[in-house]
C-alpha positions in Angstrom: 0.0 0.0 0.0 2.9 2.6 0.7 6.2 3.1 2.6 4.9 3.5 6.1 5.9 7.0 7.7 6.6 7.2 11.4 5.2 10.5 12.7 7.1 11.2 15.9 4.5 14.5 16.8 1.0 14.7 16.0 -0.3 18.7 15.2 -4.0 19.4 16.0 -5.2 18.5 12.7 -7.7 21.6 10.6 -9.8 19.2 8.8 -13.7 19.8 8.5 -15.1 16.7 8.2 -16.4 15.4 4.5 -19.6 17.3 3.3 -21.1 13.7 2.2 -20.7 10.4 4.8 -17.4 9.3 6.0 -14.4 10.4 7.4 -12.1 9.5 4.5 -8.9 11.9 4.6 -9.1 12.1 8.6 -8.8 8.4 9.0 -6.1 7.8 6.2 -4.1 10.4 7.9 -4.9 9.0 11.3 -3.7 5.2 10.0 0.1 6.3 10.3 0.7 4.0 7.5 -0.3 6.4 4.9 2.7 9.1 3.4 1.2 12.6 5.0 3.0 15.6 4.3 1.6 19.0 6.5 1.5 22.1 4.9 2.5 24.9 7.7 2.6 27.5 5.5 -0.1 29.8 3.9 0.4 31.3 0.7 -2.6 33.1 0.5 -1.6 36.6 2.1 2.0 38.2 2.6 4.5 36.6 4.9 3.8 39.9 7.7 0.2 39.0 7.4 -1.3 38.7 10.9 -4.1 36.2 9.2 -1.2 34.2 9.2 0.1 34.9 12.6 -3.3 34.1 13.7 -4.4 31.3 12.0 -1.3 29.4 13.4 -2.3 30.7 16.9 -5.8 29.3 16.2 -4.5 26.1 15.2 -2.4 25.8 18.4 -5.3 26.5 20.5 -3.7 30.4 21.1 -6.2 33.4 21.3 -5.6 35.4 17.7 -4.0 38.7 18.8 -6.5 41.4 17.7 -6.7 45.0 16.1 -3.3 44.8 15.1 -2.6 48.7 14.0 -2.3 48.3 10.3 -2.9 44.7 10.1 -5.1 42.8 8.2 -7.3 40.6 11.3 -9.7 42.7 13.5 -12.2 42.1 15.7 -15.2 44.4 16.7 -16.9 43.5 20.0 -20.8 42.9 20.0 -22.5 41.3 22.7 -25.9 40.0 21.5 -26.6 38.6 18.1 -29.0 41.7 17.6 -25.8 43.9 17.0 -23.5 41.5 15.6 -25.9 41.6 12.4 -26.3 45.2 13.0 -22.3 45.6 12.6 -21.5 43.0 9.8 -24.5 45.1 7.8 -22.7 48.2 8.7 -19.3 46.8 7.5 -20.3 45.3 4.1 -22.5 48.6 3.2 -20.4 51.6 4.7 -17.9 50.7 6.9 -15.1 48.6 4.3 -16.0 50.3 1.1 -14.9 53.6 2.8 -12.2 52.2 4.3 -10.6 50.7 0.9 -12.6 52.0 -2.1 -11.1 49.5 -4.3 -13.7 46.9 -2.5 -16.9 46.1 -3.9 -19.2 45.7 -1.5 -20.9 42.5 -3.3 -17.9 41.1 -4.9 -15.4 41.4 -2.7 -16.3 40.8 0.4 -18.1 37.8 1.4 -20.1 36.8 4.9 -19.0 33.3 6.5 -21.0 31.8 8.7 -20.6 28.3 10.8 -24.2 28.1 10.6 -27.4 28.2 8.6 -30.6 29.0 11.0 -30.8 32.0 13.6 -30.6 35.7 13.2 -26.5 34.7 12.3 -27.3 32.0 9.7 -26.8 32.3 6.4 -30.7 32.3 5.5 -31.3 35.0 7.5 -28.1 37.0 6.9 -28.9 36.6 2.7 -32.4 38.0 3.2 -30.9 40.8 5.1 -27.7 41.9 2.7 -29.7 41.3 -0.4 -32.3 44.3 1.4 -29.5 46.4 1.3 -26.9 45.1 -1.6 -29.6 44.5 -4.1 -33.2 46.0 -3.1 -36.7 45.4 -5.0 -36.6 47.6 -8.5 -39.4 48.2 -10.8 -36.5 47.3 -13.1 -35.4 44.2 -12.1 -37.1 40.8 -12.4 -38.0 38.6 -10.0 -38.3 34.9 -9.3 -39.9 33.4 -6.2 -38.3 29.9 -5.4 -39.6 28.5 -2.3 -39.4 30.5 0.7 -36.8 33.1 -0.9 -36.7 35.5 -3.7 -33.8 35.9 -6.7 -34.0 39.1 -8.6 -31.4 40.2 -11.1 -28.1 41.2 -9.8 -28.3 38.8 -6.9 -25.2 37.1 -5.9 -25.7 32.8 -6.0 -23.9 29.8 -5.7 -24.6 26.2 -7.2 -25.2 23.8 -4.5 -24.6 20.7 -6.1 -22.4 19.2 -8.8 -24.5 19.3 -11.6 -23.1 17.5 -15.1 -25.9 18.0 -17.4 -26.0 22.0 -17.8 -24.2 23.6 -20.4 -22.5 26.6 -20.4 -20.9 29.4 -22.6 -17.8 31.2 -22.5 -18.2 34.8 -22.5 -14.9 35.8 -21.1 -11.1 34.2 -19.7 -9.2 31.1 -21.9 -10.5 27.9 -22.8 -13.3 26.0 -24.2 -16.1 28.1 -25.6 -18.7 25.9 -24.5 -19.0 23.2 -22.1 -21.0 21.4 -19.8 -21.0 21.2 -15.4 -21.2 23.2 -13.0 -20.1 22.3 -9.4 -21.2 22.8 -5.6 -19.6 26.0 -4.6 -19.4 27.8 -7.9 -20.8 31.4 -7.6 -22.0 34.1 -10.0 -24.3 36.9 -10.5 -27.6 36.6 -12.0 -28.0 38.1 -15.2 -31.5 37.8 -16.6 -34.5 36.0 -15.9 -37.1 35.7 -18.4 -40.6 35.5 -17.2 -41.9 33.5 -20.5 -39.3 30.6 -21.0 -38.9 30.6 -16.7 -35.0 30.7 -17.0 -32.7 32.8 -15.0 -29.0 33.2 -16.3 -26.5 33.2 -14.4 -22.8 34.3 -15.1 -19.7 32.1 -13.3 -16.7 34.0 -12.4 -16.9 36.9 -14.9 -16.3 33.7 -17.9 -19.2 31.2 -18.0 -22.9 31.8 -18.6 -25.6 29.0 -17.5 -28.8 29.7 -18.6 -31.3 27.4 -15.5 -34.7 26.4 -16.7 -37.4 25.4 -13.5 -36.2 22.0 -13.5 -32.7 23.1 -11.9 -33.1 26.6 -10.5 -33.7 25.3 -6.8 -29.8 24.1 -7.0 -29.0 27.6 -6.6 -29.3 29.8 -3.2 -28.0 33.4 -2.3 -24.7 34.2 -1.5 -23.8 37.1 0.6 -23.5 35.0 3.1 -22.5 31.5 3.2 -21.5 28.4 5.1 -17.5 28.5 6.0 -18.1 24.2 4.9 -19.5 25.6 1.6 -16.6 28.0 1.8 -13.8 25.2 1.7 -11.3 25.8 -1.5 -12.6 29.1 -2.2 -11.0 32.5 -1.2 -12.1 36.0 -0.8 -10.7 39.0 -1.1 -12.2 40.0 2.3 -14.3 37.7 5.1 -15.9 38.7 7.9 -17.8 36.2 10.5 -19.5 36.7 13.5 -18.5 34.3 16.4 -21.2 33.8 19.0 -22.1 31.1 21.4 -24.1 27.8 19.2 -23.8 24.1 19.3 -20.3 22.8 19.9 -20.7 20.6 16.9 -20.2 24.1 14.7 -18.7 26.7 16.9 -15.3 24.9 17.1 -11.9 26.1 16.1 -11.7 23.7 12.7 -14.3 26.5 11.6 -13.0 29.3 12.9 -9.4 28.2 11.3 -11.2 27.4 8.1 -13.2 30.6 7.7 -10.5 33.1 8.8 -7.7 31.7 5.9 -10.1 31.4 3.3 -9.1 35.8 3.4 -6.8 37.3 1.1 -6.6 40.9 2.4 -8.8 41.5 5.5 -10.5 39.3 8.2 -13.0 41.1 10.2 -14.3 38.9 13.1 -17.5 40.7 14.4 -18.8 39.2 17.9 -17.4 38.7 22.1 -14.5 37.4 22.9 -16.0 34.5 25.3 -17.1 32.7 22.1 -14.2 33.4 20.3 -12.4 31.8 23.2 -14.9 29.2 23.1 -14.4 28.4 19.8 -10.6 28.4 19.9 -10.8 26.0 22.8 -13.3 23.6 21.7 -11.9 20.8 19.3 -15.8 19.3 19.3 -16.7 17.5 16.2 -19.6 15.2 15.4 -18.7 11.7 15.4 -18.5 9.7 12.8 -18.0 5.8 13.3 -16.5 5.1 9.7 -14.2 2.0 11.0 -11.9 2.9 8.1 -8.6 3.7 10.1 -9.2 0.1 11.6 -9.7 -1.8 8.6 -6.5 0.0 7.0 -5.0 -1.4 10.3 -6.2 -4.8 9.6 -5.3 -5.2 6.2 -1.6 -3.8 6.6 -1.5 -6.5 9.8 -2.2 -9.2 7.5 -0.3 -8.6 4.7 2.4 -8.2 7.5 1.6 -11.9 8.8 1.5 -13.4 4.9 4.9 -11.7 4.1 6.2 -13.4 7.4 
């Protein structure tokens, strides 16, 4: 199977757990028999970058130093959820674009949250940005899908891997037309046509998916997503709000994940006993796979037939 590696110290290990069943990677690396190499270095921001200096503090269980004067990881104290929303609002509408005008509100800077329901979900943070980022206009078209409304100029994201929908290029290299689109690709909605019941959607400036009724629901709002949705991705700027919730989410694997998925600016918007919490707390759900033992197993008997 491999050349087994000791591995004399074990690091807390920043792994979010696999979106479908299983704990695959986690118990491969956890076998000791598979080749690991760690990655302790982020490449993301600037070597001086105090997301950096931070997100190695998180992973060591360390409090992230905070307001830095001209760093690039703050943290705004809220105590009730009530003005935590209140403040990332503030931020994403006023506060940021002032502070750098070379920010677009919409584009740029992108809500992660560790969970979906509450006033501090994503649901309810998307109804709220989209009030402000892209209100109702007699202008702009609407679409009612199930308990939420997309209107043109909304920012969305594809939920799951889809194979079957074509696309066009309309900007970048490559292919000018294709087919898939994956869970965590997001766009802008360009039209949506009333008669045929399609909305368009543009990918990353390059590919345009036009979504008849049959696969609109794939798509949700994206001001404000999950930081598991947010895995892979990165932003130029991310703020979250940290606030006491179930142990299974508020943990520092999320916190860790949400703050380096940030190019240029991590705004951390909530009170410092969650944030402590969440550094502290190395909760995760459970997951009774079996796989590290039956890699055991296997390498044990292939040991005993070699003997």
């Amino acid at each position: 199977m491999g050349e087994k590696v000791a591995i004399t110290s074990k690091p807390y290990l920043s792994l979010l757990p696999s979106v479908g069943p299983g704990n695959v990677l986690r118990d491969l690396i956890n076998s000791d028999f598979i080749k690991v190499v760690r990655l302790n270095e982020i490449f993301r921001q600037g070597k001086e970058s105090m997301i950096i200096l931070n997100a190695h503090r998180i992973n060591n269980g360390e409090l992230p130093y905070l307001n830095k004067k001209g760093g690039d990881f703050f943290f705004d104290n809220r105590e009730d959820n009530e003005n935590i929303l209140k403040t990332i609002l503030d931020l994403v509408n006023r506060r940021l674009p002032m502070f750098n005008s070379k920010w677009n509100k919409v584009k740029d800077i992108q809500i992660l949250s560790p969970t979906r329901k509450g006033i501090l979900g994503v649901e309810n943070l998307n109804n709220e940005l989209q009030a402000i980022l892209n209100p109702p206009d007699k202008y702009k078209k609407e679409k009612k899908i199930k308990d939420f409304i997309f209107r043109v100029g909304d920012k969305v994201m594809q939920t799951k891997n889809n194979y079957s929908l074509k696309w066009n290029r309309i900007g970048g290299y490559g292919d000018n037309e294709g087919v898939g689109v994956f869970n965590g690709d997001m766009g802008f909605i360009e039209s949506i046509d009333e008669e045929s019941r399609t909305v368009t959607v543009v990918f990353d400036d390059e590919r345009r998916i036009v979504y008849d009724n049959v696969y609109v629901e794939e798509l949700e709002l994206a001001y404000a997503i999950t930081i598991h949705k947010s895995q892979g991705s990165e932003f130029k700027v991310v703020i979250t709000p940290a606030f006491m919730g179930s142990a299974f989410l508020m943990n520092r694997n999320i916190l860790y994940t949400g703050i380096t998925r940030a190019k240029e600016l991590v705004v951390v918007v909530g009170n410092q006993k969650a944030l402590k919490y969440m550094v502290d707390n190395t909760n995760s759900m459970e997951r009774y796979s079996a796989l590290k033992e039956r890699i055991l197993d296997i390498v044990s008997d292939d040991k005993i037939s070699e003997d």
